[in-house]
C-alpha positions in Angstrom: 12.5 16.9 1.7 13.9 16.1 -2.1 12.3 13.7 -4.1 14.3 10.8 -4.1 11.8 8.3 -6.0 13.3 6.5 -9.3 9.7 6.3 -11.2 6.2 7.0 -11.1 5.0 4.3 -9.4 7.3 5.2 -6.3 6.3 9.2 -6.5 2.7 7.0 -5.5 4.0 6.2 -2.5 7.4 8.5 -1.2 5.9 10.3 1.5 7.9 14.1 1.0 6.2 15.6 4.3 3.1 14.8 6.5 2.0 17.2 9.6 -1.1 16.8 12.0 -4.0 18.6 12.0 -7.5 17.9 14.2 -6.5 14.4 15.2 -6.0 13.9 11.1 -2.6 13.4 9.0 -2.2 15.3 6.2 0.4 13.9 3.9 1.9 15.3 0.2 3.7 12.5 -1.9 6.3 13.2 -4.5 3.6 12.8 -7.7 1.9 16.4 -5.9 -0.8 14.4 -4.5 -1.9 14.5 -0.6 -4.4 12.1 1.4 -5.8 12.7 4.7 -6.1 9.9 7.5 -6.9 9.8 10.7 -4.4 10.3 13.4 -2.7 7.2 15.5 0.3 6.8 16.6 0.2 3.2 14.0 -0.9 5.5 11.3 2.0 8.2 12.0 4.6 5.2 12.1 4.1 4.3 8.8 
């Protein structure tokens, strides 16, 4: 997905792609950073 954040404080938080792995989501943000949390279907609608 392209980057469509305006600044670094949104490259924080624009989620570019997330997938699911061993009941965890695995998510990489625009500033290169990932975090990992675990998987529900609350957490995935986010």
């Amino acid at each position: 997905m392209k980057d469509y954040s305006l600044n670094i404080d949104e490259k924080k938080q624009y989620i570019l792609s997330y997938k699911i792995e061993n009941q965890k989501i695995i998510t990489k943000l625009a500033s290169g950073e990932s975090y990992i949390i675990p998987y529900t279907i609350e957490n995935e609608k986010k």
